[in-house]
C-alpha positions, 0 to 999 in steps of 0.5 A, spaced: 792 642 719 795 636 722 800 632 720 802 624 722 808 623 726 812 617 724 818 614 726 822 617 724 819 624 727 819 621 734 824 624 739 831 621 738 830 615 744 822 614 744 820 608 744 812 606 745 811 603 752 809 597 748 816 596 745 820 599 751 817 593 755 817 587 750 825 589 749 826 589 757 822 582 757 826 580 753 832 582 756 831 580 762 830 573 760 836 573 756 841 577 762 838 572 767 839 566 763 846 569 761 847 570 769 845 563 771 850 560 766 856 564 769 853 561 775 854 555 774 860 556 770 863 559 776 861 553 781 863 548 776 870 551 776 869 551 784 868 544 785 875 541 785 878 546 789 873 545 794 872 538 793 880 538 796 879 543 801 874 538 804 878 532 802 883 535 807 880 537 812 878 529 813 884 527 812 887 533 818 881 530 822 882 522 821 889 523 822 887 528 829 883 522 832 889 517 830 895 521 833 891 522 839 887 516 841 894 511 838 898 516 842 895 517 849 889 511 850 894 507 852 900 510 855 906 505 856 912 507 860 918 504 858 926 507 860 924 511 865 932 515 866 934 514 874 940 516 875 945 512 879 951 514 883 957 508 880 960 504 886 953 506 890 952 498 891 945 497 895 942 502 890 945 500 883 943 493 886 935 495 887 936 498 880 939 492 876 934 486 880 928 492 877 931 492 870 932 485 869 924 484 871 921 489 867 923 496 862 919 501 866 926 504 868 932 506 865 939 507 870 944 512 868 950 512 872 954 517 873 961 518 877 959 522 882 953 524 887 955 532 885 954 530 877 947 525 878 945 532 882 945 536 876 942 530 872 937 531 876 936 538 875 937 539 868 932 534 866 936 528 864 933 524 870 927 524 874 929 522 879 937 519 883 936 514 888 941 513 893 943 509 899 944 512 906 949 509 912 944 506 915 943 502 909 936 505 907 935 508 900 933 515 898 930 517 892 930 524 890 925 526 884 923 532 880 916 532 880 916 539 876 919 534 870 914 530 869 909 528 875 907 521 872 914 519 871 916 520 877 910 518 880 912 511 876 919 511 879 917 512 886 911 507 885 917 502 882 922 503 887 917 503 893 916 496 891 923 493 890 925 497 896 919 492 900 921 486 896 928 487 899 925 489 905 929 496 905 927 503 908 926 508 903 925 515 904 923 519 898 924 526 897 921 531 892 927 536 890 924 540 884 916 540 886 911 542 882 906 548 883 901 546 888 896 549 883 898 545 878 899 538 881 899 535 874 905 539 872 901 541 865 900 548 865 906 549 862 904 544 856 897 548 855 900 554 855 904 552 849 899 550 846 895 556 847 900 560 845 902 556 838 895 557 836 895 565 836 901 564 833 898 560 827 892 563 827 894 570 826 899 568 820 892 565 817 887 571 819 894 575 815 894 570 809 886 570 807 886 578 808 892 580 805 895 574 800 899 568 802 905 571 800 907 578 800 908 582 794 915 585 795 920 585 801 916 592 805 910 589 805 913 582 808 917 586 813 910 590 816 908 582 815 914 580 820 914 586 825 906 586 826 907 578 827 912 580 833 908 586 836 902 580 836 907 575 839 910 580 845 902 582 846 900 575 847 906 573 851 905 578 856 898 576 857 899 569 857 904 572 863 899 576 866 894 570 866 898 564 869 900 570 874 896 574 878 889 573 874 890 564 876 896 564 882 899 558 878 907 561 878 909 568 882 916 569 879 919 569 873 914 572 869 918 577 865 921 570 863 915 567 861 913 572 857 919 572 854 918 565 852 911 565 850 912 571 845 918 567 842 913 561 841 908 565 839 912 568 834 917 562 832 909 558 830 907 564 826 913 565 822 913 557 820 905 558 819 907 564 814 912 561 811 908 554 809 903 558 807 907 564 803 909 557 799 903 553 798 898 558 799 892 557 804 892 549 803 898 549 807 894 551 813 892 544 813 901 542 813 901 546 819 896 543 823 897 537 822 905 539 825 904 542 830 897 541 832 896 533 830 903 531 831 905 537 835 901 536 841 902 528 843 909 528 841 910 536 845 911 531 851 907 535 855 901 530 856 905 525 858 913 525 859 916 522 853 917 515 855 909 513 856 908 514 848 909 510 843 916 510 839 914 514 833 913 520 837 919 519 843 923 524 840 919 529 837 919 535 843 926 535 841 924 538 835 917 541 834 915 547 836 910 545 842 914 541 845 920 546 845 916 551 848 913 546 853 921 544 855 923 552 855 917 554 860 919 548 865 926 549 865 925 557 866 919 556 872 922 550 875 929 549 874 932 556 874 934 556 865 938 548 867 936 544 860 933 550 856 939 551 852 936 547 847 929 549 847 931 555 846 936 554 841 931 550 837 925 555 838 929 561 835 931 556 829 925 555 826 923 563 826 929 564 823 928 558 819 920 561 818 922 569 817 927 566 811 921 561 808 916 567 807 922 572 804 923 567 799 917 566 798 915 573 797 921 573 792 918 568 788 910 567 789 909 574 791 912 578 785 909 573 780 902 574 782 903 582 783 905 582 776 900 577 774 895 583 777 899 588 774 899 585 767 892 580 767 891 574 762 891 576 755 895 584 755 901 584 754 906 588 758 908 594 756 
């Protein structure tokens, strides 16, 4: 006897294959349509922020080519310090006739030849001209300060002392190495080693979060940026040592200062980020790659740039770093108290800009994360 199977006698589940595929057509359809709106929802949402990223990132690259092009096409030695011993007539006279025929050059008087020698040696001259008992004059220079400024002041002092119809000896007291006769190994290694600094804060930012979210993880944060700071030091070391030949003495000291350098741009780095997330990237770049590197005084000596970026090796961070490396390869730690000084500043400075930031950032987005839009804490 048979008996007709109706829907209702159907195993719990079946569908005819007709049915099943009309319902998956339509589905389909309406899933993918539900997904291309919340496409274009989220893109909609993205728009502004990429619209400022691009924005920012024209801005760096405008004012990159306005601060290196404005800065350095030209360069305008003006005030050039040369240190003059008072009561040195024959050679406070030749400064003074090239004073009043142009600014190139800035005397600088000191009371004894003892204290002109140490202006000498602590960076605060280039060069020290003196006269001789047989009516000649002596310019002592440092090259290692700066090669183009005391190339300047020789050139300077070399035609006065013809005009004058005087001899002139000329002796370099502080060279620089002869495998970087234009003095600027120091300047890019600076600038090497401040990039690996602000280059592993932001690989750190973009994995971990900007800002940590408690105090243990901005420690590791810290302590691994020091480990990375040591390494880095100690390779830079390695390479402007035995791997190139450039300096063969004081290279713990070298390494020494690269980390500190590595580790000062980094903590700056993590700091502006802990605060204003990855857009503060860009406010970094802009100070110590866009400002920082024609103001280190590393391309040229401070007085060949214009005026706005005379005295910015004295606070940024490749301009301490570049002044430190001189002082401790050539000049035997003389003028690198305040390099020092200045570079341990702005890592503390830094280390206690990502604390707060933690403090503040990093526990509200961890309990934005605990406790998401729309459930209220318990």
């Amino acid at each position: 006897m048979l008996r007709q199977v109706g829907p209702s006698a159907r195993a719990p589940g079946f569908r005819s294959l007709p049915a099943r595929a009309m319902e998956t057509h339509i589905t389909g359809r309406s899933g993918n349509k539900l997904a291309g709106v919340d496409e274009e929802a989220r893109d909609r949402d993205r728009l502004p922020r990429t619209a400022a990223l691009l924005a920012g990132t024209l801005a760096l690259a405008v004012a990159f080519i306005a601060a290196y092009v404005g800065a350095l096409h030209r360069p305008d030695p003006r005030d050039i310090p040369v240190g003059v011993v008072r009561g040195d007539q024959r050679a406070q006279s030749v400064l003074t006739a090239v004073r009043d025929r142009t600014d190139t050059i800035e005397p600088i008087r000191y009371d004894t030849p003892r204290e002109a020698d140490d202006g000498l040696t602590g960076r605060e001259v280039y060069a020290v001209l003196t006269s001789t008992v047989d009516g000649a004059l002596h310019l002592i220079t440092a090259s290692a300060s700066a090669p183009a400024a005391t190339g300047v002041v020789t050139d300077v002092l070399t035609r006065a002392a013809q005009q004058a119809q005087t001899p002139i000896e000329v002796t370099d007291e502080v060279p620089v190495s002869t495998d970087d006769p234009r003095g600027l190994v120091p300047f890019y290694l600076a600038v090497g080693l401040v990039l690996g600094g602000y280059l592993a804060s932001t690989v750190l930012g973009i994995s971990l979060g900007t800002a940590p979210r408690d105090l243990r993880r901005a420690g590791l944060r810290i302590a691994s940026l020091a480990v990375h700071a040591v390494l880095l030091g100690a390779g830079a070391a390695v390479l402007v040592g035995p791997v190139f030949g450039i300096w063969d003495h004081d290279l713990v000291a070298v390494a020494a200062v690269g980390a500190l350098t590595v580790l000062a741009a980094a903590m700056v780095a993590a700091a502006v980020q802990g605060w204003l997330g990855l857009f503060g990237t860009g406010l970094v770049i802009l100070l110590l790659v866009v400002l920082g590197n024609p103001g280190s005084g590393g391309i040229y000596a401070p007085e060949f740039l214009p005026a706005a970026l005379r005295g910015m090796h004295r606070w940024n961070v490749p301009g301490l770093a570049t002044d430190l490396l001189k002082s401790v390869v050539y000049f035997g730690w003389r003028a690198g108290r305040w390099p020092l000084a200045g570079l341990l500043l702005w890592t503390a400075l830094g280390v206690v800009g990502l604390l707060t930031a933690t403090g503040v950032r990093g526990r509200r987005a961890g309990r934005a994360e605990v406790h998401p839009a729309g459930v209220d804490p318990p």
